[in-house]
PAMAR-161226 format. One record per residue (C-alpha): residue in one letter; x, y, z. Coordinates in steps of 0.25 Angstrom, whole numbers, plus 5000, padded with zeros to 4 digits. Layout:
! residues N
AXYZ;...
This chain:
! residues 960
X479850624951;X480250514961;X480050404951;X480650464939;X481850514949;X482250374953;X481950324940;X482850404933;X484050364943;X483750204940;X483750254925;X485050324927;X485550204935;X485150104926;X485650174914;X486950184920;X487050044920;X486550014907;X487150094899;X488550124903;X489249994900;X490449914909;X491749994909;X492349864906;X491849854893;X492150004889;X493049944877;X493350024865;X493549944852;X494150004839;X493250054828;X492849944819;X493249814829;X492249714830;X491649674845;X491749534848;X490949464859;X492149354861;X491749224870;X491749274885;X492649174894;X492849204909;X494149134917;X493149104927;X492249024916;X493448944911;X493848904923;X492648854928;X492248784915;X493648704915;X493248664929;X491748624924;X492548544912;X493348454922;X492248434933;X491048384925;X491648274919;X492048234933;X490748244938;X490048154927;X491048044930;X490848054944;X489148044940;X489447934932;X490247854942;X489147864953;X488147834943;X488747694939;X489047664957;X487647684957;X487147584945;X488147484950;X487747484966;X486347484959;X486447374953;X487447274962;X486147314971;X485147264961;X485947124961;X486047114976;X484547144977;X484347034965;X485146944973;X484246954986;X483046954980;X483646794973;X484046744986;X482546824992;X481846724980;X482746594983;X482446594999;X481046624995;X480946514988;X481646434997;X480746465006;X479546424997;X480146304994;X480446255007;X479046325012;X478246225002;X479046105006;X478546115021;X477146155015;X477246015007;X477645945019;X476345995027;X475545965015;X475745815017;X475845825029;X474345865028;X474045785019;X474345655026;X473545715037;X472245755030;X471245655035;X471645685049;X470745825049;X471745875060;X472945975059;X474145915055;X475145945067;X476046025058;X475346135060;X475746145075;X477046115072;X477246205058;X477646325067;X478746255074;X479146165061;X479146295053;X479346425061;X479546515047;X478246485045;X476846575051;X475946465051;X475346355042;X473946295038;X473146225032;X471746245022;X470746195016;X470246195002;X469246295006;X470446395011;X470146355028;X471346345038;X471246215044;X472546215051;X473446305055;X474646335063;X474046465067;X472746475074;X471846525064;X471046665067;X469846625077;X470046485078;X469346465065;X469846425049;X470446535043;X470046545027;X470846565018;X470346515005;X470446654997;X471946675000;X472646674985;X473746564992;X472646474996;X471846494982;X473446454975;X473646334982;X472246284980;X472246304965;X473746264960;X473946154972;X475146204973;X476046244984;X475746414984;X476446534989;X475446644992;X475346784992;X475346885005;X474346835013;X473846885025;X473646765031;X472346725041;X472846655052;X474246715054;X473546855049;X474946895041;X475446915029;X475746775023;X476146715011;X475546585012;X476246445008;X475246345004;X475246205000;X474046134995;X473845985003;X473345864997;X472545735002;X472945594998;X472245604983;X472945724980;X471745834983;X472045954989;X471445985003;X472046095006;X473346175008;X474246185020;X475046345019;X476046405026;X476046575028;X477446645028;X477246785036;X477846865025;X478046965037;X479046865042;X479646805029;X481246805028;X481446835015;X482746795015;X483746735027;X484446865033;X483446965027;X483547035040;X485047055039;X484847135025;X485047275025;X483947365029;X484047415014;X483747295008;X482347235008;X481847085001;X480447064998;X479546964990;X478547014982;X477546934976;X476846954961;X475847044965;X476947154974;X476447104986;X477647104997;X477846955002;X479146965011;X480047075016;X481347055021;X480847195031;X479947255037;X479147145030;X477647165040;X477547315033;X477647265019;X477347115016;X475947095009;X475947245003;X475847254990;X476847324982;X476547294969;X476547454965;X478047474971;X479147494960;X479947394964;X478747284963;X478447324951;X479647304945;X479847174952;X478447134947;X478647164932;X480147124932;X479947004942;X481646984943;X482547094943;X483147194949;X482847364951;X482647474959;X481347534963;X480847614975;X479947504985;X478647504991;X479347575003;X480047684995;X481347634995;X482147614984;X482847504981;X483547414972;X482947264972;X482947114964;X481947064964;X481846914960;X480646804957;X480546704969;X480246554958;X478946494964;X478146624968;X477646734964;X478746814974;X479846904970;X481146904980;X481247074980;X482747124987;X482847274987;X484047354992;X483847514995;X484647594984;X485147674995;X485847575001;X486347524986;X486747654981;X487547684994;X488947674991;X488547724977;X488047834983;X489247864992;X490247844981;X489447954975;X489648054987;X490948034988;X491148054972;X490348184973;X491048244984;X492348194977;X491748284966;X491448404974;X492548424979;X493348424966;X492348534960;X492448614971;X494048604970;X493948644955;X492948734959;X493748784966;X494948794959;X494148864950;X493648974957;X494949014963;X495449024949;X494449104945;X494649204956;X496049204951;X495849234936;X494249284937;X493949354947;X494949474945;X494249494930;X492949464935;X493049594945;X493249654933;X492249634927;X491249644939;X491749784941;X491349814927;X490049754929;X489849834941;X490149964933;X489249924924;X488149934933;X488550054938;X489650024950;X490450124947;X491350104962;X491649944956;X493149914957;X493949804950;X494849734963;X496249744959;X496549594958;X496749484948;X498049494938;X498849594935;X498049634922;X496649624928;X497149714939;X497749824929;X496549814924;X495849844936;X496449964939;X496150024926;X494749994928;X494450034942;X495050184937;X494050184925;X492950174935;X493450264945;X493350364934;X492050324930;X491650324945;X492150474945;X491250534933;X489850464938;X490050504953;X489150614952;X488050564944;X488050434953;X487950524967;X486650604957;X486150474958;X486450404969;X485250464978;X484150434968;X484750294967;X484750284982;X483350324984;X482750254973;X483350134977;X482950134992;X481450164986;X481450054978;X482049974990;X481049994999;X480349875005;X479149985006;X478450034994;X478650154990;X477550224980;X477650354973;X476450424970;X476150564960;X475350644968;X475150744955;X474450604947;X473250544953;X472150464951;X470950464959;X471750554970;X472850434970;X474150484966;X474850384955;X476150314957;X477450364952;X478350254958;X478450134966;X479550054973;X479949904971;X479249884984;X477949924980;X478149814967;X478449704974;X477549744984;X476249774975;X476649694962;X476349804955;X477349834947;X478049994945;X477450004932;X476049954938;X475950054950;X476350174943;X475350284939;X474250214947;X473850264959;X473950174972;X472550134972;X472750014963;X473449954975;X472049944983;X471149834984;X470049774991;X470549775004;X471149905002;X470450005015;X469650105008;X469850205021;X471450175018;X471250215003;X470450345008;X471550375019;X472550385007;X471550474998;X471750555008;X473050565010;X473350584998;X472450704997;X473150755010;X474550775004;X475050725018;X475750605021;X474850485024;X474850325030;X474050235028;X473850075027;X472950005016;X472749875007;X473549874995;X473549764985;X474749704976;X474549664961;X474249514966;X472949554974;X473749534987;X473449644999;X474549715005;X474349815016;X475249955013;X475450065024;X475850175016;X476350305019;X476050425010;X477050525007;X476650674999;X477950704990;X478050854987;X478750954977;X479651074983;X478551154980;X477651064989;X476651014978;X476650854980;X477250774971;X477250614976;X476750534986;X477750434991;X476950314999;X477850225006;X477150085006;X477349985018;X476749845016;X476149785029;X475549695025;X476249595033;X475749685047;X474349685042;X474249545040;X474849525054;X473849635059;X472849555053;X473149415058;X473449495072;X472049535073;X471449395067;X472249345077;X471749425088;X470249415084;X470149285077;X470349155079;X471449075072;X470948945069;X469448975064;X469549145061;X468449155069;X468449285079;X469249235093;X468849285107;X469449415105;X468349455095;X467349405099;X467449475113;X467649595104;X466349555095;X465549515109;X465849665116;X465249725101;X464249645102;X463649655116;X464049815114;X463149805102;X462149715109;X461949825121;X461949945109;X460749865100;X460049795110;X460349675102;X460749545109;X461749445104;X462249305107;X463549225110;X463549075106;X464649005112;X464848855104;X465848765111;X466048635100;X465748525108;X466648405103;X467848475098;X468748425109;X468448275105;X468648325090;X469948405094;X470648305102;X470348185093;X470648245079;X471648335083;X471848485083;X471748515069;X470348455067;X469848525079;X470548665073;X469748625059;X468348595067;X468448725075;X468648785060;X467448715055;X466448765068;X466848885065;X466548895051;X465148835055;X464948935067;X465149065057;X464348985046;X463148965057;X463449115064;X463249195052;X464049305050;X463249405060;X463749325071;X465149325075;X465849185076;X466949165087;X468049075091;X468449065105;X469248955107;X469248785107;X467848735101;X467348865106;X466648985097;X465549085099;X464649165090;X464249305093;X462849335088;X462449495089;X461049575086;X460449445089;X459049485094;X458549615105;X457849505114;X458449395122;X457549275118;X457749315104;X459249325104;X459349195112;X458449105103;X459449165091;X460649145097;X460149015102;X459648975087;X461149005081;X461748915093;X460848785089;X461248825073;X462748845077;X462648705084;X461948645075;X463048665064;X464148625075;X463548485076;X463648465061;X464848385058;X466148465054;X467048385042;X468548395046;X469548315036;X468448215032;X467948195047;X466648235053;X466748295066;X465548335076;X465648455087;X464348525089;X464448635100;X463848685113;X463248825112;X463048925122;X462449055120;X462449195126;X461749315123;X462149455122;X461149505133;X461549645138;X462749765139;X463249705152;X463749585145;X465149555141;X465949475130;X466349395141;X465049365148;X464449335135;X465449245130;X465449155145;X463949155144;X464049095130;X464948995136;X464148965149;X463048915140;X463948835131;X464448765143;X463048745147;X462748705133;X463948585135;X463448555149;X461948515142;X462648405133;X463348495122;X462848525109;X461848625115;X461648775115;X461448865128;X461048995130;X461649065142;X460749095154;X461249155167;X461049025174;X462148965168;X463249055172;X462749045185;X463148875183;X464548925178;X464849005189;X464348905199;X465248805191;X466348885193;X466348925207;X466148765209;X467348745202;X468148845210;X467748785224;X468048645218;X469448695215;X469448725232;X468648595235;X469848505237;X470648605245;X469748645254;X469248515257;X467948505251;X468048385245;X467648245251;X467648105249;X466448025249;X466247875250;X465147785243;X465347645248;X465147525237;X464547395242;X464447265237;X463147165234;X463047155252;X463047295252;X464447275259;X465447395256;X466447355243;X467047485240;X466747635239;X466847745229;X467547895234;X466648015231;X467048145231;X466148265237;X466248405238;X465748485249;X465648645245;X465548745257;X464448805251;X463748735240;X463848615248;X463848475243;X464348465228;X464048355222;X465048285214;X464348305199;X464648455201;X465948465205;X466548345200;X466348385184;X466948515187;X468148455195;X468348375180;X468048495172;X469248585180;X470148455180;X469848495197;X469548335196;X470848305195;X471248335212;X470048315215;X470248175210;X471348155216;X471148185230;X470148095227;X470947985223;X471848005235;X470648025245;X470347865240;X471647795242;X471847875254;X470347795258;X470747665253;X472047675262;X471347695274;X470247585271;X471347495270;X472047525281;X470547485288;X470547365281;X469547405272;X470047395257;X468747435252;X468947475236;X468647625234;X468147695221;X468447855216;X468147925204;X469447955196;X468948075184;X469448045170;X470348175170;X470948125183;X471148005176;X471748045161;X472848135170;X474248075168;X474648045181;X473547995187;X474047855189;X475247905196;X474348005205;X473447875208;X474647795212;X475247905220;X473947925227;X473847775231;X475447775235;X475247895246;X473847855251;X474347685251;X472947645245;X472647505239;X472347525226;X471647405223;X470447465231;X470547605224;X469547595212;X469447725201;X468147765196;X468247815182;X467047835173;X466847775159;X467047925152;X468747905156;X468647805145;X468247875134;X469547965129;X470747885128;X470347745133;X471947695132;X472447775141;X471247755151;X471547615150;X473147645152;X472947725165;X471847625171;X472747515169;X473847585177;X472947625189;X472547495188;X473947435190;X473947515204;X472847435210;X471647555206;X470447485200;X469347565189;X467847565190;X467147645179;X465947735185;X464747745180;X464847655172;X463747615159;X463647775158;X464547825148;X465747745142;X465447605142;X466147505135;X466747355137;X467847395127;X468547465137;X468047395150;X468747285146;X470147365146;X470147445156;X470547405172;X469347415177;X468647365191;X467347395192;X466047475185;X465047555193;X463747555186;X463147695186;X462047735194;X461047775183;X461047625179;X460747575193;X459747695198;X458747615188;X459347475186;X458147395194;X457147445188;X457847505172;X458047395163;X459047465156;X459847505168;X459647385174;X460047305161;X461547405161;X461847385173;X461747225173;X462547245160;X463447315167;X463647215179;X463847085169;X464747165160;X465747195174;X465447035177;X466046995165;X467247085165;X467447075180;X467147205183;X466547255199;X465247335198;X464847445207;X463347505205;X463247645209;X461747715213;X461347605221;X460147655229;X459147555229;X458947405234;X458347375222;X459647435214;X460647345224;X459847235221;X459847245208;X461247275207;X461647145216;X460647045208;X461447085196;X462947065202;X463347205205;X464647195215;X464547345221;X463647445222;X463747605226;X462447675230;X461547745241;X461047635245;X462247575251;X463047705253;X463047855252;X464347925250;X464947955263;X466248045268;X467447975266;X467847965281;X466347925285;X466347775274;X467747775281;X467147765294;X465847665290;X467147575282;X467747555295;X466447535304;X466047425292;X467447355294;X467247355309;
């Protein structure tokens, strides 16, 4: 009943516009007369066809006249270019000419002194007597440079008997012009001028040659003051660029053969045209023959600089032009509002009654006959307008309610609850929402009950839900999968509603369709959001806490242990920072492909963070042992395929990973303790050389927590005055004091003595090294200050960290230190090791050379025991090296030590460089170590390390 209601209504409306023809026409004709269809011209269209007539002519005048400005600046270009390219050719060869006079000269020249053996003096004297030239030299028949302006490469005759100038003049006798060259001695691009020299019976023995650096040739006076626009060239027959009037060092010696231009030139040889260059500009050029070589003179003038007044001529024409047309146009309009418009509403108003507006009005304006005219047919319509009020007010509401249901954004579906199939009722009606929604057109949905809208992903609970419903006769909501005609999911909440008869007895059922798709994307994207990670979809931290409680809830309920490996990637930082973000994201994206490859489905793969993942493994085993030796079995396969390389973009790359392992053990565990067990043992696994797999055992937690209360009692440590400087004196081949390093010690009020390989790794880990370092540094010039002021200036040494170094400001904090305390810096020596050097040598170098510039001297520690290397020792403002200990422990009675360190000691010889040897303990070391020519020497058997005040007190007694 709903549908064929508001059918009927667009019938009627539609029928009432059809059918019923425009009042205006309503004209009766007598019996008998026949209808003509005369021609239909409208004011409007003849006015503006006369305005069309006297407006195109104009315009193609104006065309032709810019056109013909264009060909002639066109071609008063091309002669200009032709001009410069005849004056390029006739200095050229000038040039030439003059060029093999002078080459003729020097010839006899030579020739009158070829029994001498020696270099004519010329050669010295050619760069003064010819500056415009790059050098000058003599061959040999067997293509050697005897004599040369130039020094020739190493000291020793440079060859050149396979150069295509060289092989010219040999073969025609002839004085030659030779291609680009790059030339052996000057190591340019040359052309080389060559003249063959003869002896007194007319042999030739050789050829004296002059190269022109095409880099520098003028190819014409003044080429300089040309405008920018304007370029000359000399190409040779093969397109290869000879001379360039600028930027000649990009462009001479290229070939550019394949160019337009070139070819033209080649194939024309003298001319004239217009062709884009080499280096896509286009130009007008000449280009013209130079008599003598094989080179063309090429002069090129950018068409936008040719075509510039033609251009402008055009603007101004065209806005001349447009500004007539609007005139007319205007002109024309205004008339046509004049004459027109008043019959035009006319007609309008019948259109509009035509199509069923029966309030239209004609406006009372225009002449006096149009208005009469007016009148009488606004009272025809208010008459019409009387006899239709009440069957358009019947039909007003049906119009009115179909049209907001076919507006809708929402889809409306009617539905005949008295035909069903399979329990569905069929539909009886659908909106246009529903068509452009679905794709299923009105005649496709009707009759068919709603179900051809399911698919695969359609909730079978949903579909049940709605059985129900219907069987309920009740009103109903529900949300469900829907799929359009294209196969596309589009999620509907729908609200059911029963439609009954006065006698209760149901007739429809109206669903109002909501599309939300849009919310349950973003619901969707929300939650992967929440509970995956972004950049490999693996599940974030969130889940896998989630999965971990399941699991140990599950564990405690089965009495089936599981496990937690923890993989940290070991290199990716180095891959990271050198390739850049994007590789690492793609690697991280790769591991994790291999991780669930390896995991297998039945264990769950995470993301945590960085380079950090972890794999969940349930059910593993009832016993302990068994579920270890599992777990631990699926870490050495998981790290196995991590050190397989991973292609990125054409590049191998190499991570591997530290694994550590923990096992689900009992009820009392949390996610939490799990997950930091799984870590404690990767970080055990990192501390045992990376690459390895740890399982978690109690003792390890036991080294954390030690760690960490050692970290927080360093932390107090300086301010509580703890920490203490130690002296090591260094003494000289007589055992006489030459120097000292400052060492720091920590005495803990509990634990004691700490030695420096615990806490000072742990001071560079938590970035505590950078105070610490520079109380130490302040503690040392403070020292040296007083030793001068007791008039002993005795050099001392400190350890300066590589993070204390690589900190922006440290040669300003160095220099403030050394300003307040008023210590001599020449005595202050810094300490670094070889491992400072690795990462960004440059800048090493750069901040060396400016602590250097305030008197501090380097000595690299340990030295021969990581990165050792001449190729920077010779760059970098060193002092001395300090031999390590391990070589000297063994050096008198090791070979190979012994042999290192001697190699050591003659390497400092030779670059000047002081050597301290530190461990001395024994004679036979000192002896050793003196027999070879080591200067200092730092041990036990000389000195212990000793408070601070105490080695000030023994400097002073030794002074005394």
């Amino acid at each position: 009943m709903w549908r064929r209601t508001i059918d009927n209504s667009r019938c009627l409306s539609r029928a009432s516009s059809a059918a019923d023809p425009p009042l205006s026409n309503a004209v009766t004709h007598p019996v008998g007369t026949p209808l003509s269809n005369p021609v239909k011209w409208s004011v409007r269209g003849l006015l503006y066809t006369l305005s069309a007539a006297a407006v195109i002519p104009a315009s193609v005048l104006l065309a032709l006249s810019i056109y013909n400005q264009y060909q002639s600046d066109e071609r008063d270009a091309a002669v200009s270019a032709h001009n410069l390219a005849q004056l390029t050719a006739d200095n050229v060869q000038t040039f030439l000419s003059d060029s093999e006079q002078v080459l003729r000269k020097i010839a006899q020249r030579l020739e009158a002194r070829a029994a001498s053996g020696r270099c004519d003096p010329i050669f010295g004297q050619f760069k003064d007597l010819y500056p415009q030239f790059t050098n000058l030299s003599q061959s040999t028949p067997d293509g050697s440079i005897v004599c040369s302006t130039i020094a020739q490469p190493g000291n020793s005759a440079a060859f050149v008997g396979n150069a295509a100038w060289f092989k010219t003049v040999y073969s025609t006798r002839k004085f030659t012009v030779g291609p680009p060259y790059l030339g052996p001695v000057t190591r340019r691009t040359v052309a080389v001028l060559a003249q063959p020299v003869f002896d007194g019976a007319g042999n030739m023995t050789g050829s004296v040659q002059m190269p022109i650096d095409l880099a520098k040739f003028r190819v014409i006076p003044g080429a300089e003051k040309l405008p920018e626009s304007t370029i000359i060239s000399i190409i040779d027959s093969a397109g290869v660029l000879v001379a360039r009037s600028r930027n000649s060092e990009h462009f001479v010696g290229k070939d550019l053969s394949q160019a337009p231009a070139i070819k033209l030139l080649l194939q024309q040889r003298q001319g004239t045209g217009r062709s884009i260059t080499s280096e896509g500009v286009e130009r007008v050029f000449g280009f013209v023959a130079i008599p003598g070589t094989e080179w063309f003179a090429v002069a090129g003038i950018a068409t936008d600089v040719v075509l510039y007044s033609a251009r402008r001529s055009a603007m101004r024409s065209v806005a001349f032009g447009s500004v007539t047309l609007l005139f007319i146009l205007a002109l024309t309009m205004y008339l046509s509002r004049r004459i027109a418009a008043p019959m035009a509403a006319v007609a309008r108003t019948a259109r509009q009654v035509a199509a069923g507006d029966l309030d239209a009005r004609v406006p009372l304006v225009g002449p006096a006959e149009i208005a009469d005219f007016a009148v009488q047919f606004n009272r025809m319509l208010d008459s019409v307008r009387a006899s239709q009020g009440q069957l358009a007010q019947a039909q007003s509401e049906l119009i009115l309610l179909g049209t907001c249901v076919s507006h809708l954004t929402d889809m409306v579906v009617i539905m005949d609850a008295r035909n069903t199939v399979h329990g569905w009722p069929v539909i009886s009606f659908v909106n246009q929402a529903f068509v452009d929604i679905t794709g299923f057109t009105r005649e496709q949905a009707i009759g068919r009950p709603t179900t051809f809208l399911h698919g695969p992903g359609t909730d079978p609970a949903a579909i049940a839900h709605i059985g129900a419903g219907f069987a309920s006769y009740a009103p109903f909501r529900q949300q469900l999968a829907n799929y359009t005609r294209d196969g596309v999911q589009v999620w509907i909440e729908l609200d059911m509603i029963p439609i009954r008869a006065a006698d209760g007895t149901l007739q429809h059922w109206v669903s109002i369709e909501r599309n939300v798709t849009a919310r349950k994307l973003a619901e969707q994207r929300i939650e992967r959001l929440a509970y995956f990670d972004s950049l490999t979809g693996l599940p974030n931290r969130t889940q896998l806490m989630e999965r971990i409680d399941v699991a140990l809830a599950a564990a405690a309920r089965e009495r089936q242990l599981g496990a937690l490996l923890f993989v940290d990637l070991d290199n990716f930082k180095q891959i990271n920072d050198a390739r850049g973000h994007a590789i690492g994201d793609e690697l991280l994206q790769l591991v994790a492909q291999r991780l669930v490859a390896v995991a297998g489905a039945a264990n769950t793969v995470a993301r945590l963070g960085g380079d950090e993942f972890v794999i969940l493994m349930t059910a593993v085993a009832t016993q302990p042992e068994a579920a270890a030796r599992t777990a631990l079995s699926l870490a050495e396969t998981v790290r196995g395929a991590l050190t397989q390389p991973f292609e990125i973009r054409d590049n191998s790359y190499n991570s591997g990973a530290s694994i550590g392992v923990a096992l689900l053990r009992c009820a009392e565990q949390s996610a939490h303790d799990l997950l930091r067990e799984a870590d404690t043992a990767m970080y055990t696994a990192k501390k045992g050389g990376r690459d390895r797999v740890a399982l978690f055992e109690p003792i390890m937690q036991t080294e954390v927590e030690l760690r960490l209360a050692l970290e927080h009692d360093l932390a107090q440590a300086l301010a509580a005055g703890q920490l203490a400087v130690h002296v090591q004196s260094q003494v000289d081949q007589r055992g006489q004091p030459a120097g000292a390093e400052l060492l720091m010690r920590w005495r803990h009020p509990v634990r004691g003595f700490v030695p420096p390989s615990e806490f000072i790794p742990i001071a560079e880990d938590t970035g505590m090294i950078l105070p610490l370092g520079a109380w130490m540094l302040e503690q040392a010039c403070d020292t040296l200050a007083r030793l001068r002021e007791a008039g002993n200036a005795l050099p001392l040494s400190i350890n300066v960290s590589p993070r204390q170094f690589r900190q922006a400001d440290f040669v300003r904090q160095v220099e403030a230190v050394l300003r307040k305390t008023g210590a001599p810096a020449a005595q202050l020596i810094f300490e670094v090791t070889e491992g400072l050097l690795i990462n960004d040598l440059d800048e090493a170098i750069a901040r060396m050379a400016d602590l250097a510039a305030l008197g501090i001297r380097f000595s690299i520690d340990d030295f021969g025991t990581g990165y050792s290397s001449l190729a920077y020792l010779n760059r970098l403002s060193l002092h001395e090296l300090k031999i390590d200990r391990s070589f000297v422990r063994d050096a008198p009675d090791n070979d190979t030590d012994a042999a290192i360190v001697k190699m050591i000691l003659s390497m400092a010889r030779h670059l000047g460089l002081r050597v301290v040897a530190e461990g001395v303990e024994t004679q036979a070391q000192a002896k050793f170590l003196i027999a070879n020519d080591c200067q200092l020497m730092q041990g036990y058997l000389f000195a212990r390390p000793v408070p601070l005040a105490q080695w000030q007190r023994s400097m002073t007694s030794q002074m005394a």
